[in-house]
VODO-707430 format. One record per residue (C-alpha): z, x, y; chain; residue number from 0. Coordinates in Angstrom, 2 decimals. Example, Ala and Ser with C-alpha at 12.3 -4.5 7.8 and 13.67 -1.06 7.14 Angstrom:
! VODO-707430
{pt {7.80,12.30,-4.50},A,0}
{pt {7.14,13.67,-1.06},A,1}
! end
This chain:
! VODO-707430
{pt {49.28,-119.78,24.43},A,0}
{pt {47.59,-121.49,21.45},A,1}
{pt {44.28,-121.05,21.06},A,2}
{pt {42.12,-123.92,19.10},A,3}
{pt {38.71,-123.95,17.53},A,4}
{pt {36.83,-126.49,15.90},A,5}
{pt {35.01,-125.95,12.10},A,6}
{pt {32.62,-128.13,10.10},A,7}
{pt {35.27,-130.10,7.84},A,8}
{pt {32.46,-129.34,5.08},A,9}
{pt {30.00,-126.58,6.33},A,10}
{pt {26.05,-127.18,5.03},A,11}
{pt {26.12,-123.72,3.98},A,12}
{pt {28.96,-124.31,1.28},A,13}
{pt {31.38,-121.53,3.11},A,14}
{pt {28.81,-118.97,3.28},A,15}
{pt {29.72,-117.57,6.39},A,16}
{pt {26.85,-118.79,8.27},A,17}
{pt {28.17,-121.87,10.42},A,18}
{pt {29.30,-120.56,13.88},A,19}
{pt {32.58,-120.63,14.06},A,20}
{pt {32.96,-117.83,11.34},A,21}
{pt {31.18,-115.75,14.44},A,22}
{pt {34.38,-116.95,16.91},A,23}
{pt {36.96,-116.58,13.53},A,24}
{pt {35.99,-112.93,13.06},A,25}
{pt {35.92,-112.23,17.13},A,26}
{pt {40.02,-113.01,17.26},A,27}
{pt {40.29,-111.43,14.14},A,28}
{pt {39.23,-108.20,15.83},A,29}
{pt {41.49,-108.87,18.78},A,30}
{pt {44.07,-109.57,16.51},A,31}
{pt {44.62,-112.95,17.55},A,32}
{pt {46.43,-115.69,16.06},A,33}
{pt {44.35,-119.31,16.15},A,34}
{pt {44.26,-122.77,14.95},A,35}
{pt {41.18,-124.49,13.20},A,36}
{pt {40.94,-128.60,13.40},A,37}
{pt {38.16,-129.44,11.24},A,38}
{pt {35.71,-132.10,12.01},A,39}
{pt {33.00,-134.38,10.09},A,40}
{pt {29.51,-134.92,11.11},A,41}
{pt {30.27,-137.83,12.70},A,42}
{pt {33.51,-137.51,14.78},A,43}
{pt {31.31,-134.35,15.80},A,44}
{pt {28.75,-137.27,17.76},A,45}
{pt {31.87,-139.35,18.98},A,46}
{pt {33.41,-139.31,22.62},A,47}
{pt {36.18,-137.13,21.73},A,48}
{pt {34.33,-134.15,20.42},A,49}
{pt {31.60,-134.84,22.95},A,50}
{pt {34.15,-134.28,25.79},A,51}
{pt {34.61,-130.66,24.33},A,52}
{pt {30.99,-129.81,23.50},A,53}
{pt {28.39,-132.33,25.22},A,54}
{pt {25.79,-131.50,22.14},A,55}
{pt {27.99,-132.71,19.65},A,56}
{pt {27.86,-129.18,18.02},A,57}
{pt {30.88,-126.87,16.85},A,58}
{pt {32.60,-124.42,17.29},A,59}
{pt {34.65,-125.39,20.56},A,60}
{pt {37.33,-123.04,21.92},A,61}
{pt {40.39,-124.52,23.48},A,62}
{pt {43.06,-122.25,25.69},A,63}
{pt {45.57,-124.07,27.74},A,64}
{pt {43.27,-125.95,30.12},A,65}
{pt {40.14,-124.40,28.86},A,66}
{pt {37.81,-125.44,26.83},A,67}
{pt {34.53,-123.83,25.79},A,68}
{pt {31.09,-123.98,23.68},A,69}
{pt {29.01,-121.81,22.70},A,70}
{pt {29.65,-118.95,20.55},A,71}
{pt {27.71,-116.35,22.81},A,72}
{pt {30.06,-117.21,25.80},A,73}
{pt {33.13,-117.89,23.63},A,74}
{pt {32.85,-114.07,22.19},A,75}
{pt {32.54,-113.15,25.58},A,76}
{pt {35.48,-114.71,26.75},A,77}
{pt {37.54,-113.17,23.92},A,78}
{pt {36.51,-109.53,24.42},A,79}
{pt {36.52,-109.88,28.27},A,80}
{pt {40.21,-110.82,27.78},A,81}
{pt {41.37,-108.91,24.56},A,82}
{pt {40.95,-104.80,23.50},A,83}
{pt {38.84,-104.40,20.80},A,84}
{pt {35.58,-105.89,21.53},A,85}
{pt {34.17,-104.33,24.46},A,86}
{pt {34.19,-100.29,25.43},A,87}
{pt {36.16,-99.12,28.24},A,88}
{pt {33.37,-97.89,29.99},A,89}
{pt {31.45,-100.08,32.38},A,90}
{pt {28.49,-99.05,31.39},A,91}
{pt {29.13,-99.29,27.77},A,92}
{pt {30.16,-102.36,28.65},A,93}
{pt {27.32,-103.88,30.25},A,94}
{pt {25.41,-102.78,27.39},A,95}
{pt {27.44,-104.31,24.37},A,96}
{pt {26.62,-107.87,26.64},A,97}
{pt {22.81,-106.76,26.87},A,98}
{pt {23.30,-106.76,22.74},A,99}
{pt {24.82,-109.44,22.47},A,100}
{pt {22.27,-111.50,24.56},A,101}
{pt {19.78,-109.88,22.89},A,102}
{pt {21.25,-111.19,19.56},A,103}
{pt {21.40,-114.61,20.57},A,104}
{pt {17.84,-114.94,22.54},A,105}
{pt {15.82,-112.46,21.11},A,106}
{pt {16.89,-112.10,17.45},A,107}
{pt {18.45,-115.37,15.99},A,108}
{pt {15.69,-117.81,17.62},A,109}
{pt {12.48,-116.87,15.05},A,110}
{pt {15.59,-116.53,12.40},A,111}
{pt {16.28,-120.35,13.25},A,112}
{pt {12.74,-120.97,13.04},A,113}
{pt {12.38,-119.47,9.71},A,114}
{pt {15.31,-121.38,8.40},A,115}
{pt {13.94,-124.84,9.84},A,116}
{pt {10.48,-124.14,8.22},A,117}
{pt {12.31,-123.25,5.04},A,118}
{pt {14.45,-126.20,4.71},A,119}
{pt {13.86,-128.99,7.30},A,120}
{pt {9.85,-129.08,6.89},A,121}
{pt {10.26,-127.68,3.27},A,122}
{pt {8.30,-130.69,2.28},A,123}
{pt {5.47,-130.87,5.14},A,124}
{pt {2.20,-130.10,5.19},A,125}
{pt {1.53,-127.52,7.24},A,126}
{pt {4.49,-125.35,5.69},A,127}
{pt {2.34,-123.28,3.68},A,128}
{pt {0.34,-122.15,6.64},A,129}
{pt {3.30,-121.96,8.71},A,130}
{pt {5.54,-120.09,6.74},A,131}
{pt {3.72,-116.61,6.88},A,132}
{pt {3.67,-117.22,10.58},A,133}
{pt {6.81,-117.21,11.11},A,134}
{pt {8.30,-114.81,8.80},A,135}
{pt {5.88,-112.39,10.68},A,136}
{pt {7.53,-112.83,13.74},A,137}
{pt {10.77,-112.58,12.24},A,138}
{pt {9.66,-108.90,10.70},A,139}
{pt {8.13,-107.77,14.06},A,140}
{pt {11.81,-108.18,15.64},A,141}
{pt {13.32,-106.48,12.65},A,142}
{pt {11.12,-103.63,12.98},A,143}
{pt {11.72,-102.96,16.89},A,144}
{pt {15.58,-103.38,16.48},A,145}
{pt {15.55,-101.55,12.92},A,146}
{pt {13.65,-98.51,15.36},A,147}
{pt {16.14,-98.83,17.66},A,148}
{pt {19.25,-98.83,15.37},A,149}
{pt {17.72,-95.88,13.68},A,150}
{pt {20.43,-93.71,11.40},A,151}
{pt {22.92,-94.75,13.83},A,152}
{pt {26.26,-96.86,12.24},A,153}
{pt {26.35,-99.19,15.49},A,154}
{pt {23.68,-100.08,18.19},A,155}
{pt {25.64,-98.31,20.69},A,156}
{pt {27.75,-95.76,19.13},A,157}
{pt {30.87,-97.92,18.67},A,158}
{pt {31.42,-101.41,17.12},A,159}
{pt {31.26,-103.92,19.76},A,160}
{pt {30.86,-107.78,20.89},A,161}
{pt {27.17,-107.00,20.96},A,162}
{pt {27.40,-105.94,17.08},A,163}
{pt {29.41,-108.90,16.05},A,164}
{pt {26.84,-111.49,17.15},A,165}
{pt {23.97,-109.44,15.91},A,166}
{pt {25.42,-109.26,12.09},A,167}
{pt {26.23,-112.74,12.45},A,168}
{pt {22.91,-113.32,13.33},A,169}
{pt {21.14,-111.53,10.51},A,170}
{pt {23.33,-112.77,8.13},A,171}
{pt {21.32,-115.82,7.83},A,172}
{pt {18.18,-113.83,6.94},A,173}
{pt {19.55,-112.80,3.51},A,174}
{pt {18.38,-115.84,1.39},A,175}
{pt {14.76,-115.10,2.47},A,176}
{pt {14.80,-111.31,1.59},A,177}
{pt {13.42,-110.03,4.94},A,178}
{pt {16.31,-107.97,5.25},A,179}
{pt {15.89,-106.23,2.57},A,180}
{pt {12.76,-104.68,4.20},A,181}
{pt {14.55,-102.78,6.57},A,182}
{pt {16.82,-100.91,4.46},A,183}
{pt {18.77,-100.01,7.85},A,184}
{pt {19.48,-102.91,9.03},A,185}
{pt {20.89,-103.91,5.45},A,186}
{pt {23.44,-101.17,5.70},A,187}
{pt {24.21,-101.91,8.91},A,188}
{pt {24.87,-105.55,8.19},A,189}
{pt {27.07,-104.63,5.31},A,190}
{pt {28.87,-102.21,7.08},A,191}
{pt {29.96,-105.41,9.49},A,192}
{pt {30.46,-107.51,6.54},A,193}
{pt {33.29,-104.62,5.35},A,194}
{pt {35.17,-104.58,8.44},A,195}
{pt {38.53,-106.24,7.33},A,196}
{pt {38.49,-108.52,10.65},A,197}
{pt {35.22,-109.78,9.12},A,198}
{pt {37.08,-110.13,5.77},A,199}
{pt {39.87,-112.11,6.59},A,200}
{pt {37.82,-114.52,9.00},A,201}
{pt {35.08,-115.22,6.17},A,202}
{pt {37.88,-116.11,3.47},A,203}
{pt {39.25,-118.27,6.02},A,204}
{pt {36.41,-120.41,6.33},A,205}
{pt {35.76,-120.03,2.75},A,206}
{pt {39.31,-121.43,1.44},A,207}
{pt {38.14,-124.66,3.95},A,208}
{pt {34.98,-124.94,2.44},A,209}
{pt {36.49,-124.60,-1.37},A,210}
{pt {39.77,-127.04,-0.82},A,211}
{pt {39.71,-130.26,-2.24},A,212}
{pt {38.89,-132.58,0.51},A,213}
{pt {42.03,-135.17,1.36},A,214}
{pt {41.90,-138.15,-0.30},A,215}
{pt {40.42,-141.31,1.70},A,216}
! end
C-alpha cells in the first residue's frame, strides 16, 4: 500500500531539516519504508483540499489507503506501532519510548517554539529585549533536567526509539541559538541521531526538494 506525505514545496528553513515532515521522512526511513512526498505551497496549504487532510492548514499529512493523518507526534506513532524498528519489544519499554516521545512534543519543543517566535516573529518588538532572557531561561531549565536525566547514557532509554526520534527532532531547532551547546550531552546525543543513516537519507531527501529549481510557472 502506498503511503503519502505532504512537504513544504519551499520549506522557511531553506532544507535545514527543521520543517516536520523531515521528523515523519526519517520515521519510515527507520522502518525501512518506501513513501511518496507531494509538495505543497503556502497557499494550497489554506485551500479546501489540503484542509480536508489537516483542518489547520499545516503539513506534514500522512495518507495510507483510507487513512489519513496529522500530526507528527501521532503519525510517528502510527509508524512504529505498525513497523519493527521504532518501538522495543517489551511493553514496558514500550510504554516508555511513548512517555518520551510525549514528553518531546509537550514538554520540550513548546519553550523551543517560544524561543524561536521571540527570535524571529517579534524580532522587531518592543518588549523582545526583556523577553528574550525569559525565555531562553526556560528553555535551559528543561535542558538541564533532561540533560540530568540522559546522563552518559547514548539513548534516553537504553535503545534508540520513537521517543528519541522526536526528541532530536525537537532540539534540532535549538542549534542556531547556541543553547545546546551548553549541555555538552545533549549535543552528542543529538549528533549521534543526526548520524544514524535513516536520519541521513531522510534529511538529503528534503534537502534535494529544498535545493531543486522550482518548475517553471
Amino acid at each position: 500500500m502506498t503511503i503519502a506525505i505532504t512537504a513544504f514545496e519551499r520549506s522557511p528553513d531553506g532544507g535545514k531539516g527543521l520543517a516536520r515532515d523531515t521528523r515523519v521522512r526519517w520515521a519510515l526511513e527507520e522502518v525501512g519504508l518506501p513513501y511518496e512526498v507531494r509538495l505543497v505551497s503556502f497557499r494550497a496549504m489554506k485551500e479546501a483540499a489540503h484542509l480536508a487532510l489537516n483542518p489547520f492548514g499545516q503539513i506534514p499529512t500522512y495518507e495510507e489507503g483510507d487513512l489519513t493523518l496529522f500530526e507528527t507526534g501521532a503519525i510517528v506513532l502510527h509508524i512504529a506501532e505498525c513497523h519493527p524498528g521504532l518501538f522495543p519489544a517489551d511493553a514496558s519499554a514500550r510504554a516508555r519510548a511513548i512517555t518520551w516521545m510525549f514528553a518531546a512534543v509537550n514538554t520540550v519543543e513548546p519553550p523551543i517554539l517560544e524561543l524561536v517566535t521571540v527570535k524571529l516573529v517579534e524580532s522587531d518588538k518592543p518588549w523582545k529585549a526583556d523577553r528574550l532572557p525569559l525565555v531562553e531561561d526556560r528553555v535551559r531549565a528543561r535542558l538541564s533536567q533532561l540533560a540530568a536525566r540522559l546522563g552518559d547514557g547514548d539513548w534516553l532509554d537504553g535503545v534508540f526509539s520513537a521517543g528519541d526520534l522526536l526528541m532530536v527532532s525537537v532540539l534540532l531547532r535549538l542549534r542556531p541559538s547556541g543553547l545546546l551547546d551548553e549541555f555538552p550531552n545533549l549535543a552528542a546525543y543529538v549528533a549521534r541521531g543526526e548520524a544514524r543513516p535513516a536520519y541521513q537519507r531522510a534529511f538529503a531527501a528534503q534537502l534535494a526538494i529544498n535545493t531543486a529549481p522550482l518548475p517553471a510557472g
